[in-house]
Rosetta silent file (secondary structure, phi, psi, omega in degrees, C-alpha in Angstrom):
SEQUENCE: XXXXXXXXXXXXXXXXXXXXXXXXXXXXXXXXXXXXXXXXXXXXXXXXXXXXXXXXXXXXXXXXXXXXXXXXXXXXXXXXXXXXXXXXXXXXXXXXXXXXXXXXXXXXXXXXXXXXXXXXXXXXXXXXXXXXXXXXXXXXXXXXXXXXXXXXXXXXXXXXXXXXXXXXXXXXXXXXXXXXXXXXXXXXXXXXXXXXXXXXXXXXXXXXXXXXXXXXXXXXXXXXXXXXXXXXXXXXXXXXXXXXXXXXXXXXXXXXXXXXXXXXXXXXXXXXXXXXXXXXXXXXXXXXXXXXXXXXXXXXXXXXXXXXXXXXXXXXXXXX
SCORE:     score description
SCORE:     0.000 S_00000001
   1 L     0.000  -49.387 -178.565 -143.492  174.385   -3.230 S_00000001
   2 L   -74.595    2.211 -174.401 -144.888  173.901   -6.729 S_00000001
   3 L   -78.770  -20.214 -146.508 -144.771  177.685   -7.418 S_00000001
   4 L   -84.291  139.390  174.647 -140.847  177.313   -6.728 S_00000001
   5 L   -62.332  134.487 -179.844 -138.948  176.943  -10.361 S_00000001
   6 H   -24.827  -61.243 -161.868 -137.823  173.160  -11.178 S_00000001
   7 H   -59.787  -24.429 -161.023 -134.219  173.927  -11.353 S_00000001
   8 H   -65.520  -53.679  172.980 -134.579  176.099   -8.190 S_00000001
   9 H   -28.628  -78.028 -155.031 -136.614  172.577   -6.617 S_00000001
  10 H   -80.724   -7.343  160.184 -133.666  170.436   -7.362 S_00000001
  11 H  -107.864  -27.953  154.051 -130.557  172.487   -6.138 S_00000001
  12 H   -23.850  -63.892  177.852 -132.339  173.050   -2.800 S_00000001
  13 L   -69.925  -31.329  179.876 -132.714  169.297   -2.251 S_00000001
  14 H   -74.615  -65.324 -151.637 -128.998  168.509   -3.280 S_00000001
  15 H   -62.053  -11.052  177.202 -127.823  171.334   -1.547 S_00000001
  16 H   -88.217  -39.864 -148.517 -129.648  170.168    1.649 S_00000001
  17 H   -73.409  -83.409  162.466 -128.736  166.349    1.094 S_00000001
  18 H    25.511  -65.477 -138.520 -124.966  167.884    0.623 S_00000001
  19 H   -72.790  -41.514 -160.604 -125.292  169.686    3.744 S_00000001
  20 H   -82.393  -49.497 -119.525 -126.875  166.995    5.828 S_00000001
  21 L   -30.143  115.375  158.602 -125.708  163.929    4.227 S_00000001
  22 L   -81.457 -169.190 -157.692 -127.534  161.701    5.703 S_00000001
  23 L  -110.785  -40.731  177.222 -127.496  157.938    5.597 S_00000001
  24 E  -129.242  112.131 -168.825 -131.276  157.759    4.368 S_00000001
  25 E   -98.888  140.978  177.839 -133.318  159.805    2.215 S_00000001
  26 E  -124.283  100.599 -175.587 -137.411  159.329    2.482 S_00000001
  27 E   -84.118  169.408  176.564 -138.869  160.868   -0.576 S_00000001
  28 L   -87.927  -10.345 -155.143 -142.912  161.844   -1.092 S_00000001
  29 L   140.308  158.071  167.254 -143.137  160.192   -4.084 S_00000001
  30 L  -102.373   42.778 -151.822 -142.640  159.976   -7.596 S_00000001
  31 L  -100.862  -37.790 -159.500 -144.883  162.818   -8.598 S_00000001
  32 L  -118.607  110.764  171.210 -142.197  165.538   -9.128 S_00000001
  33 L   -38.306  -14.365  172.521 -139.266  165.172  -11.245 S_00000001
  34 L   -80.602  -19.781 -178.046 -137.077  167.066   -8.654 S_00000001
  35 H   -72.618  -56.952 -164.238 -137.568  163.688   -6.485 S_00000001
  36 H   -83.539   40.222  160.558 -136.081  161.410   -9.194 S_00000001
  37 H   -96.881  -36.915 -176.306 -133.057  163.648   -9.521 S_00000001
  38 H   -89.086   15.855  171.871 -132.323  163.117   -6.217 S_00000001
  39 H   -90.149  -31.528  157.583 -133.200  159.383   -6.108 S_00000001
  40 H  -108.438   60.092  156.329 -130.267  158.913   -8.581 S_00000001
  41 H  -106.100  -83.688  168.594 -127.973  161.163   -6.618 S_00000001
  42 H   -18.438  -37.216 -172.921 -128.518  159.594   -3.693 S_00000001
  43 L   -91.469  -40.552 -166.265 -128.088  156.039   -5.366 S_00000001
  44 L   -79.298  -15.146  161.696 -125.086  157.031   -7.297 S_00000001
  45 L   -73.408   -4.157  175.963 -123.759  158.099   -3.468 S_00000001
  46 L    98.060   -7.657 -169.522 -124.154  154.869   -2.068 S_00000001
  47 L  -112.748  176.338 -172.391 -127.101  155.593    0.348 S_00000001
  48 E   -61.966  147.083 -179.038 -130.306  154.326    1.259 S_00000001
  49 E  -141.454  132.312 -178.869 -133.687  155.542   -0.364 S_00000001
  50 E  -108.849  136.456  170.292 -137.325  155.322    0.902 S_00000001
  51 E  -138.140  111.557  159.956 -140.243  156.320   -0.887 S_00000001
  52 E   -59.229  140.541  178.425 -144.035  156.658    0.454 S_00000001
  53 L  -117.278  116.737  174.950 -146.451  155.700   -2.184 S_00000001
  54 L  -114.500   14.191  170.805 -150.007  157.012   -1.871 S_00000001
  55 L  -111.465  126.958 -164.416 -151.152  155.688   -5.534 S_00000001
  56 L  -102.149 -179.445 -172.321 -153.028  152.707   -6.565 S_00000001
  57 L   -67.394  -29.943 -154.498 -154.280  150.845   -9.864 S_00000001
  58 L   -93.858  -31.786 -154.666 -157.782  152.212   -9.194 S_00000001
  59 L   -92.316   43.809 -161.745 -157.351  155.886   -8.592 S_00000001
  60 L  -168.052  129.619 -167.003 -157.105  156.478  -12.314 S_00000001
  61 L   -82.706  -24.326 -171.349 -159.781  155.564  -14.918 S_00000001
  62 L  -122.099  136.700  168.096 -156.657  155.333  -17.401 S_00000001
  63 L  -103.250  144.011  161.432 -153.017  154.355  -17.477 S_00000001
  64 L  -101.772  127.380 -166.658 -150.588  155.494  -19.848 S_00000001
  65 H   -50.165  -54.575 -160.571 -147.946  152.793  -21.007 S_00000001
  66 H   -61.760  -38.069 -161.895 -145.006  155.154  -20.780 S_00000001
  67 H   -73.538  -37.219  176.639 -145.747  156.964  -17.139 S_00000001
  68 H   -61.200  -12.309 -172.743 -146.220  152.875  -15.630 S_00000001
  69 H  -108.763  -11.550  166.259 -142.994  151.986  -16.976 S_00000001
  70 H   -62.269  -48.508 -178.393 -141.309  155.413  -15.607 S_00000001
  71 H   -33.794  -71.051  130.767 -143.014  154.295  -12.529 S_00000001
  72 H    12.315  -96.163 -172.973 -141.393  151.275  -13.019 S_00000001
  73 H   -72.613  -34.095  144.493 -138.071  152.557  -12.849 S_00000001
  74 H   -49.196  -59.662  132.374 -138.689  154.479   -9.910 S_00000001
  75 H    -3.019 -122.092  144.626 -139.603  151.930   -7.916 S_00000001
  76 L    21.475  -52.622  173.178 -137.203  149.477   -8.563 S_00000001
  77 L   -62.106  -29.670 -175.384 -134.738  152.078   -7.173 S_00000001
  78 L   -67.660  135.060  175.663 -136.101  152.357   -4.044 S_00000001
  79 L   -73.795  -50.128 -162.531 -134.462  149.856   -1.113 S_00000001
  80 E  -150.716  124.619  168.500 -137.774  149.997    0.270 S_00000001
  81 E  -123.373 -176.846 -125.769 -141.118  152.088   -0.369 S_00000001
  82 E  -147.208   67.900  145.936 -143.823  152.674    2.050 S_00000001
  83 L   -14.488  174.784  176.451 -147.152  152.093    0.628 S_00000001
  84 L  -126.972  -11.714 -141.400 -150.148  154.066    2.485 S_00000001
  85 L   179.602  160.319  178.752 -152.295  150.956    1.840 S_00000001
  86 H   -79.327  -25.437  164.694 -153.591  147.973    0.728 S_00000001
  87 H   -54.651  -48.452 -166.253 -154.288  149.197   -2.983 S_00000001
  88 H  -101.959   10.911  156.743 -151.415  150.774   -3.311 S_00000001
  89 H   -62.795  -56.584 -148.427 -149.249  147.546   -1.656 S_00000001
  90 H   -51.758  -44.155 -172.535 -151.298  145.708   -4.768 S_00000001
  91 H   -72.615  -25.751  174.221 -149.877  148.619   -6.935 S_00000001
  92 H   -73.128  -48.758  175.798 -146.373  148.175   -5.811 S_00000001
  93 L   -69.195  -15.421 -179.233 -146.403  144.352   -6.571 S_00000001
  94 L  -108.309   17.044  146.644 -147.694  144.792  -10.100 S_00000001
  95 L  -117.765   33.211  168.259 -144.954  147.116  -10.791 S_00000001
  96 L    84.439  -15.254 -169.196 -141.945  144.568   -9.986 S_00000001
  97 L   -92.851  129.873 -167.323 -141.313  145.411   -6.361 S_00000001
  98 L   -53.162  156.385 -155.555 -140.976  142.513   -4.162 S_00000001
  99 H   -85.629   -5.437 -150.159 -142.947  141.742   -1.173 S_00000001
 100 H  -112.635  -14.193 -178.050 -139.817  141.794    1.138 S_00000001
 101 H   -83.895   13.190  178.025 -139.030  145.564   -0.601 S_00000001
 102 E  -135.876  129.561  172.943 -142.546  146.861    0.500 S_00000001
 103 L  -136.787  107.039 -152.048 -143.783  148.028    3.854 S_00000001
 104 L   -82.972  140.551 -162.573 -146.881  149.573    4.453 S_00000001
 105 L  -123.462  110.496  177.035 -146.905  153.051    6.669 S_00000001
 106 L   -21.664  142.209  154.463 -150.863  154.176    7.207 S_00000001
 107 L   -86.319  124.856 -166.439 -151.596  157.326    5.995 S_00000001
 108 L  -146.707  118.949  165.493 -152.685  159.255    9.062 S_00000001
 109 L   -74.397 -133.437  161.448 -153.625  162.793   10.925 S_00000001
 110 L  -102.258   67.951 -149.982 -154.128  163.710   13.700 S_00000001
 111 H   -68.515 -112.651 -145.714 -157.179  161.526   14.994 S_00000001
 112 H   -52.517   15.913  146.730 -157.552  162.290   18.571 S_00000001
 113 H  -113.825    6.560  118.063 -157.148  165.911   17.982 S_00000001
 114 H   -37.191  -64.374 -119.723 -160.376  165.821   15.009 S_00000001
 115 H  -110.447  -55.073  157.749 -162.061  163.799   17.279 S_00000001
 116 H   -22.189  -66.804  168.038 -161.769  166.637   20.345 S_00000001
 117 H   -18.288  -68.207 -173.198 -162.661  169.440   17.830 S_00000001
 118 H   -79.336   42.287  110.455 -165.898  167.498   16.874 S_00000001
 119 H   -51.404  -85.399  169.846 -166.358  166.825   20.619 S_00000001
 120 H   -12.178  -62.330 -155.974 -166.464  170.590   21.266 S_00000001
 121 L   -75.202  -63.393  151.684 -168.345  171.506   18.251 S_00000001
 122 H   -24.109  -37.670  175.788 -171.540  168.924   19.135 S_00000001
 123 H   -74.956  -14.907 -172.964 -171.608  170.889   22.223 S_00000001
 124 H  -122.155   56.995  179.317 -171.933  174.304   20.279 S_00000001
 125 L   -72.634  -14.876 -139.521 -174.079  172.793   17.310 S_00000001
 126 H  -109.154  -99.096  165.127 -176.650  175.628   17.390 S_00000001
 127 H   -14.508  -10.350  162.087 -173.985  178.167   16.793 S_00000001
 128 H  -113.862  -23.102 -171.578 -172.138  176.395   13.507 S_00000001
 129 H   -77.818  -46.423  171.699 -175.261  175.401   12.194 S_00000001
 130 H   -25.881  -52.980 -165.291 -176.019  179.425   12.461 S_00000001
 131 H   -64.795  -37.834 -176.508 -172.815  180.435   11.131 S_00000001
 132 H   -61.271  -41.261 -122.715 -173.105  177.845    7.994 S_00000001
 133 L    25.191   24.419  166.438 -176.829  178.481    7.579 S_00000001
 134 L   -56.144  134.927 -173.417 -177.436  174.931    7.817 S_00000001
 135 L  -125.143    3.203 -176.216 -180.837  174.419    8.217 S_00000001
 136 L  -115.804  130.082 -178.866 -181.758  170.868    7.845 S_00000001
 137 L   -25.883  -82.232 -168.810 -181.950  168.136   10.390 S_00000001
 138 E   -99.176  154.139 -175.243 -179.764  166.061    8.779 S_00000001
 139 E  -148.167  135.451  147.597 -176.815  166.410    6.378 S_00000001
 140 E  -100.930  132.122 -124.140 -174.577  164.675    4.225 S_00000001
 141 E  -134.323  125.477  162.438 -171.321  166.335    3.663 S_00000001
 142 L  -118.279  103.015  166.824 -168.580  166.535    0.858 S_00000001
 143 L   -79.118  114.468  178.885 -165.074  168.102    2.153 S_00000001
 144 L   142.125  163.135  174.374 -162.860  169.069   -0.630 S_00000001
 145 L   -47.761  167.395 -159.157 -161.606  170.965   -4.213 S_00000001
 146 L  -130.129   66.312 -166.575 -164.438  171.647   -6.287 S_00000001
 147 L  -127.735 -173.752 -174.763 -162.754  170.388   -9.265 S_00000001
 148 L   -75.017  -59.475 -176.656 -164.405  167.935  -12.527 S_00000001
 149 L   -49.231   -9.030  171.129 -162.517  164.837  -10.696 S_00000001
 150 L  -143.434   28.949  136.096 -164.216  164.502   -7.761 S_00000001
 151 L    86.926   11.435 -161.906 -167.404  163.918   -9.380 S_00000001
 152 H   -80.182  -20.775  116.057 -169.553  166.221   -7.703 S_00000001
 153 H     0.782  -31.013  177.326 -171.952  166.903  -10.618 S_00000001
 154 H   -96.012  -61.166 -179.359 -173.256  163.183  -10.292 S_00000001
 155 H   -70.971  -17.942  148.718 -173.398  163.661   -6.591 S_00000001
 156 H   -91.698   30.779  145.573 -176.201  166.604   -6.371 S_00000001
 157 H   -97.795   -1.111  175.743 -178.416  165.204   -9.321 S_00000001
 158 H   -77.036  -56.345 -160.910 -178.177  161.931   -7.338 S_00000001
 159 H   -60.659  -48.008  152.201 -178.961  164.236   -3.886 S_00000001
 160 H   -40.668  -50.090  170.334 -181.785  165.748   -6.396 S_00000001
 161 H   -41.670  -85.227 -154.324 -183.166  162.175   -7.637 S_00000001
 162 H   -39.608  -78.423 -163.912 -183.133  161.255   -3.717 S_00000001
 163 H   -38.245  -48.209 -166.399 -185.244  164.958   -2.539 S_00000001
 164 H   -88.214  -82.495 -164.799 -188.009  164.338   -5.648 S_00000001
 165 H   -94.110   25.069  161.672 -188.967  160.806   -4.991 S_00000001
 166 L  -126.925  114.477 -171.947 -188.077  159.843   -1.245 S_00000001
 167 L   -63.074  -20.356 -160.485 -190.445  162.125    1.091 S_00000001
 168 H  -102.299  -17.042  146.137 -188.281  161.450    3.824 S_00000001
 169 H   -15.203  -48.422 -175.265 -185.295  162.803    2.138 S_00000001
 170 H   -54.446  -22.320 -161.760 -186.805  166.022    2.450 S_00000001
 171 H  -107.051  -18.341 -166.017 -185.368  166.191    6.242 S_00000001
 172 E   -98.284  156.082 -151.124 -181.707  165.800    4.670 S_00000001
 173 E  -146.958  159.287  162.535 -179.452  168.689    3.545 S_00000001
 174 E  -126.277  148.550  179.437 -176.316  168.344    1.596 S_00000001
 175 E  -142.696  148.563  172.189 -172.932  170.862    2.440 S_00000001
 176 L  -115.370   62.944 -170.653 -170.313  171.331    0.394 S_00000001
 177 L   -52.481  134.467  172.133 -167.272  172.233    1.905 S_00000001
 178 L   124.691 -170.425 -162.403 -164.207  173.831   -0.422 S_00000001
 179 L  -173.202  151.861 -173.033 -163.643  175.780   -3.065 S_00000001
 180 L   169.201  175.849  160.134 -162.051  175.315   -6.730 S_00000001
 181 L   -27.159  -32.156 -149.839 -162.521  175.834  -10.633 S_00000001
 182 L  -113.341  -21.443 -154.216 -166.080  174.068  -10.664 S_00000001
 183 H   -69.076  -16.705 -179.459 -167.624  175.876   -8.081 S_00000001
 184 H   -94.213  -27.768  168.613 -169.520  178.359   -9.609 S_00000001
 185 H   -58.349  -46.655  178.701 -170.818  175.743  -12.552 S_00000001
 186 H   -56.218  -55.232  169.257 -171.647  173.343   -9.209 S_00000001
 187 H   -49.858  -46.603  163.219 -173.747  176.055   -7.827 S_00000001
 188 H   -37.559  -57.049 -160.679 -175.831  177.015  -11.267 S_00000001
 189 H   -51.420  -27.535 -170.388 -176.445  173.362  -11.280 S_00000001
 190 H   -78.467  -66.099 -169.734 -177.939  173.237   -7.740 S_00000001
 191 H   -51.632   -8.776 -168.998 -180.092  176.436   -8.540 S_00000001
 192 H   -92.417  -50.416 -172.012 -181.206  174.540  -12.074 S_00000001
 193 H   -71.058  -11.620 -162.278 -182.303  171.345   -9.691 S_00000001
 194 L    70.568   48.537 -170.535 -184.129  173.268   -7.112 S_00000001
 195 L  -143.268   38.126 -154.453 -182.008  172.940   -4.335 S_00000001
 196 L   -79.193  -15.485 -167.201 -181.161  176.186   -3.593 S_00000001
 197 L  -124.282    7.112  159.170 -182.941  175.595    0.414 S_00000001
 198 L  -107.833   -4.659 -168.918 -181.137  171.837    0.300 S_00000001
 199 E  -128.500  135.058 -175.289 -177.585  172.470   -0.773 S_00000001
 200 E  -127.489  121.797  143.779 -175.073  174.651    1.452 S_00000001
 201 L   -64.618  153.021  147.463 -171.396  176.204   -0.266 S_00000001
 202 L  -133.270  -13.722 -174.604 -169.619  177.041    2.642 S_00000001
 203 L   102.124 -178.881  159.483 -166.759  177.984    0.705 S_00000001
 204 L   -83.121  152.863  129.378 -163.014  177.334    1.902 S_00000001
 205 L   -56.448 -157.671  157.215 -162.470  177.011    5.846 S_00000001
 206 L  -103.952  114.726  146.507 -159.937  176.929    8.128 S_00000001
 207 H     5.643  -62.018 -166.946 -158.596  173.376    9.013 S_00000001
 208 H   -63.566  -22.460 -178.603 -160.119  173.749   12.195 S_00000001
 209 H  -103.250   10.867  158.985 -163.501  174.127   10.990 S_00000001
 210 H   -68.599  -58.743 -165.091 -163.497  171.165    8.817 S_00000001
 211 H   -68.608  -65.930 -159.166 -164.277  168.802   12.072 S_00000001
 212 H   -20.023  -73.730  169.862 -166.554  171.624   13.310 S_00000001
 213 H   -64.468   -7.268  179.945 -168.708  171.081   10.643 S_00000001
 214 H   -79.839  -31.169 -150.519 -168.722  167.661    9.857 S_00000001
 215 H   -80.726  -22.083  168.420 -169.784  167.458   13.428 S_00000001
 216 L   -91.199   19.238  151.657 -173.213  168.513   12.375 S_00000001
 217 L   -58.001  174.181  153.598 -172.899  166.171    9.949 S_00000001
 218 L  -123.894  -45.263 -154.568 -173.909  162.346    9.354 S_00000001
 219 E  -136.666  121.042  169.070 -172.494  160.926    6.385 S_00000001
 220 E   -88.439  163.361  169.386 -169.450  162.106    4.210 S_00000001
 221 L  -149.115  111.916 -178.283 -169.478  161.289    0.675 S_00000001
 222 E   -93.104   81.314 -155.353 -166.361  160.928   -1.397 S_00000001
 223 L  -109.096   27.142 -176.434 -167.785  160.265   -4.945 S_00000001
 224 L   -55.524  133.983 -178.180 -164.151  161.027   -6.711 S_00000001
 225 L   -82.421  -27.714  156.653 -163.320  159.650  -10.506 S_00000001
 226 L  -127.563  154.673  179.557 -159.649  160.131   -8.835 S_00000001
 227 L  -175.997  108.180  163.473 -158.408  160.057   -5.483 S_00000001
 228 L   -67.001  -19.604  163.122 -155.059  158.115   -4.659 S_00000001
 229 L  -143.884  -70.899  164.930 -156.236  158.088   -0.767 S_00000001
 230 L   121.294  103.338  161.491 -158.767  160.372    0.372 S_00000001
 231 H   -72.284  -37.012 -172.430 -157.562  161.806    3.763 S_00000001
 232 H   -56.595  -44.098 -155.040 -160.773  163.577    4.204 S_00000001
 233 H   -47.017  -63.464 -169.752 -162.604  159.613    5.003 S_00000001
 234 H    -9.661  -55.709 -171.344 -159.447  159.696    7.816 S_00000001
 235 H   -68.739  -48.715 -156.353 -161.063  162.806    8.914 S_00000001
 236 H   -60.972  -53.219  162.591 -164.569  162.339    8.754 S_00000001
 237 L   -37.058  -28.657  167.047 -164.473  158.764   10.491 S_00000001
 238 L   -91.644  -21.676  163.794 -162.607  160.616   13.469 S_00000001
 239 L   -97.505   26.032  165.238 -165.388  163.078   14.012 S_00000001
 240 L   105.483   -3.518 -163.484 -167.860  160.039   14.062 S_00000001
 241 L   -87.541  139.484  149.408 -169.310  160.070   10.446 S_00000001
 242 E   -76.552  136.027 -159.892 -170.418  157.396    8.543 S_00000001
 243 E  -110.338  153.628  168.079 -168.458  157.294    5.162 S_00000001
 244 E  -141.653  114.682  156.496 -169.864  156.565    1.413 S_00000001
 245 E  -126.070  157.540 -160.389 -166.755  156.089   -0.783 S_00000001
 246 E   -93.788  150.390  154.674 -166.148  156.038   -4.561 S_00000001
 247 L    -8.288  -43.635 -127.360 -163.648  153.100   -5.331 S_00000001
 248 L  -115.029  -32.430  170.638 -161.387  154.791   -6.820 S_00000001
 249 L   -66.786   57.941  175.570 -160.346  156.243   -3.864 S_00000001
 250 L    36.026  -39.998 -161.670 -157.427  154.432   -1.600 S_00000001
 251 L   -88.859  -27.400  160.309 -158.821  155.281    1.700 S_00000001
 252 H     2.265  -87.442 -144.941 -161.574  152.320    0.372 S_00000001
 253 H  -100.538   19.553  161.726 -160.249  149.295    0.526 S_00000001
 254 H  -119.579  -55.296 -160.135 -158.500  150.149    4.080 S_00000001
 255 H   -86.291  -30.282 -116.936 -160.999  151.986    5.963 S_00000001
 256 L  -143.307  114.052  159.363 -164.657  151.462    4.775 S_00000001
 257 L  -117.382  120.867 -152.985 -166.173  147.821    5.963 S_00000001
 258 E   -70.169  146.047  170.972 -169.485  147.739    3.927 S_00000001
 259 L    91.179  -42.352 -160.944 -172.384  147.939    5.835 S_00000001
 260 L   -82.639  -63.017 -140.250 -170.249  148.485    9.244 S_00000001
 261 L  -127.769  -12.217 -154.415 -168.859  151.678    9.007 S_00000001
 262 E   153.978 -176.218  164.523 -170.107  152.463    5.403 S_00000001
 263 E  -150.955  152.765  168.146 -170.415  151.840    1.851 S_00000001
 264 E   -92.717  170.688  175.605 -169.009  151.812   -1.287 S_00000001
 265 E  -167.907  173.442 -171.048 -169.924  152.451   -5.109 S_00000001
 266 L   -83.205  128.378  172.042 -168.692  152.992   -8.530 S_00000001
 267 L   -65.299  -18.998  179.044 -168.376  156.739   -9.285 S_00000001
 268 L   -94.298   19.659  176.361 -169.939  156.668  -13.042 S_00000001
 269 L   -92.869   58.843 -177.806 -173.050  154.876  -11.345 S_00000001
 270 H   -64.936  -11.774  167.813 -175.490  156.826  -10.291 S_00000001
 271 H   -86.111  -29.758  170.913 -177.822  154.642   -9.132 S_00000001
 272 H   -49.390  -66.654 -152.485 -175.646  152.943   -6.909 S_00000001
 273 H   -69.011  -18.623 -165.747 -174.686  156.138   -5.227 S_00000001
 274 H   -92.312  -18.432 -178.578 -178.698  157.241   -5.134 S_00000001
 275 H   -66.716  -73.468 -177.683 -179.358  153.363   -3.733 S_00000001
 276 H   -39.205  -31.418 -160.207 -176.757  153.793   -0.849 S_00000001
 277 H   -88.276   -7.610 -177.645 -177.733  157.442    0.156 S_00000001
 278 H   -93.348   11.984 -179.218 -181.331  156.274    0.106 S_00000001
 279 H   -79.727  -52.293 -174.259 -180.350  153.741    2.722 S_00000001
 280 H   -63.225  -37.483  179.265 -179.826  156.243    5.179 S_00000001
 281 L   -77.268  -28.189  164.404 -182.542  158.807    4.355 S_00000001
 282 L  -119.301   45.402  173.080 -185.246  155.858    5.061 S_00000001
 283 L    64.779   -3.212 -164.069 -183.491  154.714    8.073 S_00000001
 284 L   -76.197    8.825  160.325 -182.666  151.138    6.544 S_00000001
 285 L  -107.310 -169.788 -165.463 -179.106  151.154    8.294 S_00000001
 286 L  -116.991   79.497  172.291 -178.607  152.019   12.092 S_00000001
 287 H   -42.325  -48.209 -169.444 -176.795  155.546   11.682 S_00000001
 288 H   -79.766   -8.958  177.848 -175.546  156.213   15.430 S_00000001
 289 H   -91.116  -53.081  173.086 -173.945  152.571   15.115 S_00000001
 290 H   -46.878  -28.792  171.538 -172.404  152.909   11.780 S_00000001
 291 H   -35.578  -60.993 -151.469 -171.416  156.161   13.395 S_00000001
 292 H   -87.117  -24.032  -23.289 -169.605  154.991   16.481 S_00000001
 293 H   143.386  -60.354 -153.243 -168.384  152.161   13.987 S_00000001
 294 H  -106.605  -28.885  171.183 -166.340  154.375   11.919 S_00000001
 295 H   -59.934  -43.042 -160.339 -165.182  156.282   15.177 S_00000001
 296 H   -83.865  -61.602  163.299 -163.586  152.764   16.573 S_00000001
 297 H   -61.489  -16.984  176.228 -161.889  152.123   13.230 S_00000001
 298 H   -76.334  -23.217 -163.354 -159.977  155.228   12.832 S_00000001
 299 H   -79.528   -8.397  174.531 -158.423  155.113   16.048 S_00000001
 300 L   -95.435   40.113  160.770 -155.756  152.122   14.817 S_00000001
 301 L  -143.858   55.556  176.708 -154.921  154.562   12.082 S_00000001
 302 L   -61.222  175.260  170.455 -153.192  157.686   14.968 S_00000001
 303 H   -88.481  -25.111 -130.288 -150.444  159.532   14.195 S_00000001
 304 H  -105.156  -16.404  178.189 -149.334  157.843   17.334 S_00000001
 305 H   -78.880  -72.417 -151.196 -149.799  153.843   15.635 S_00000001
 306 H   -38.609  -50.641 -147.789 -148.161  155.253   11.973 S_00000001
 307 H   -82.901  -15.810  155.539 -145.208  156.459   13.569 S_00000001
 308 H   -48.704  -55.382 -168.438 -143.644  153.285   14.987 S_00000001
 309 H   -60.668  -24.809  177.289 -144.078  151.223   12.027 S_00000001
 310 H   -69.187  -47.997 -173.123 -142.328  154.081   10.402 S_00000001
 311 H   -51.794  -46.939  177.311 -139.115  154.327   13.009 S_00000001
 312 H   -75.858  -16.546 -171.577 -138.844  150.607   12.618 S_00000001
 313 H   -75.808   -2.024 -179.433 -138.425  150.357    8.938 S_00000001
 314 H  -100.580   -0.508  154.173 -135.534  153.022    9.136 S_00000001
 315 H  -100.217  -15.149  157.196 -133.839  151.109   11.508 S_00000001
 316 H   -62.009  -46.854 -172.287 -133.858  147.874    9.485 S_00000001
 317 H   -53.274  -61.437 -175.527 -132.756  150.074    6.490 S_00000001
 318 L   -42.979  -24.808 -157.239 -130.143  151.290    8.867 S_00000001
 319 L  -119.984    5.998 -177.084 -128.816  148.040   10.183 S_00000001
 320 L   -90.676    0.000    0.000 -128.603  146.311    6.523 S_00000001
């Protein structure tokens, strides 16, 4: 979609809306300037307009005056948008839109078919760990680009800190799932630390093999400087993982009950993130409970919850 030329973007969508014209348009967002052509098309036609929001005040170390008051303006337009969250409800009220104009619709996968996958894949652990070359009892796991934003350069010299002064560390492995712009600077960095038999690239995957591996997993860690939700916690939490998330990230302040299910920390902190990860590596939490913990909250965030709450707000819209 973003390859496709603006102009090209924006006679597609009229020409579908045209074609269709429907009663209600449900936009992605206000990310792409082909969206607000058609949110004042759409308005100057008389019809209804929805817009999912997946960004909060947090997932950005900086705001810019002018893009909050475009924001603004977007907003505002909307009969009704459709937070992902409680962050980004917060963000929607601090940008003028009214509590009765906001309704929040989870952000959600497919949870009970992650949570099969990783069923499977525990049964064939020998055989992924093989494939992977994981080699360490235990692992904590980052799923995602391999870009400056999502901080990984703080998380292995913390995962480095942790290996040189906690002996029991030593049983813990870190994998990096993805692939991106950083990745060959991430690796140097590993080989500079001495962690060349503690740190696993896997590279990109396949979808499918995202649960697989997490399933040999323990703990994800999301240590992003941005992240408007973080889908991966969604995931990880459905094959059973205990989560450590940066702030900044959305899926936070919905998913992640400290202590419970996980914990949180500031991403420019590094000792916070080397305190929590040393909680686990010297046992001082309960792992298989936070485990099972983070399994039992994801399941009220289905595809199979989200999609009611969506169906009713387009039948309110509908009936006004």
């Amino acid at each position: 979609y973003d390859q496709i030329p603006l102009f090209k973007r924006i006679s597609a969508l009229l020409r579908e809306i045209k074609t269709f014209d429907p009663d209600i348009v449900v936009l992605p967002g206000y990310f792409d300037p082909a969206y607000w052509v058609v949110l004042f098309y759409v308005k100057f036609m008389r019809k209804k307009v929805l817009s999912f929001i997946e960004t909060n005040e947090f997932d950005r170390e900086r705001r810019l005056f002018v893009k909050e008051f475009l924001k603004r303006i977007f907003v505002k337009q909307c009969d009704k948008v459709l937070p992902c969250g409680k962050a980004s409800w917060d963000y929607m009220r601090k940008l003028g839109v009214k509590d009765y104009r906001i309704q929040i619709v989870p952000l959600t996968t497919d949870v009970l078919g992650i949570m099969e996958i990783a069923k499977r894949a525990r049964d064939n652990s020998a055989r992924i760990r093989e494939k992977h070359g994981i080699r360490k009892e235990h692992n904590f796991i980052y799923v995602g680009r391999l870009s400056p934003e999502k901080n990984l350069t703080l998380l292995i010299e913390s995962f480095a800190k942790l290996i040189r002064t906690v002996e029991s560390a030593k049983s813990w492995g870190l994998l990096i799932v993805g692939d991106g712009p950083q990745r060959a600077e991430l690796m140097k960095l590993v080989r500079i630390q001495g962690l060349d038999s503690d740190v696993v690239f896997t590279g990109g995957v396949s979808w499918n093999e995202v649960p697989e591996i997490m399933a040999v997993s323990e703990v994800l860690v999301l240590p992003s400087l941005s992240e408007s939700w973080g889908l991966v916690v969604n995931e990880a939490m459905a094959c059973g993982l205990a989560v450590v998330v940066s702030r900044r990230a959305g899926a936070y302040w919905d998913l992640v009950v400290e202590g419970v299910n996980g914990f949180s920390f500031v991403p420019r902190k590094e000792d916070e993130l080397i305190k929590v990860l040393s909680l686990f590596v010297e046992s001082h939490v309960d792992i298989e409970s936070m485990k099972k913990a983070a399994e039992t909250t994801i399941r009220c965030y289905t595809e199979e919850n989200s999609a009611p709450k969506l169906f009713e707000v387009l039948q309110s819209i509908g009936q006004e």
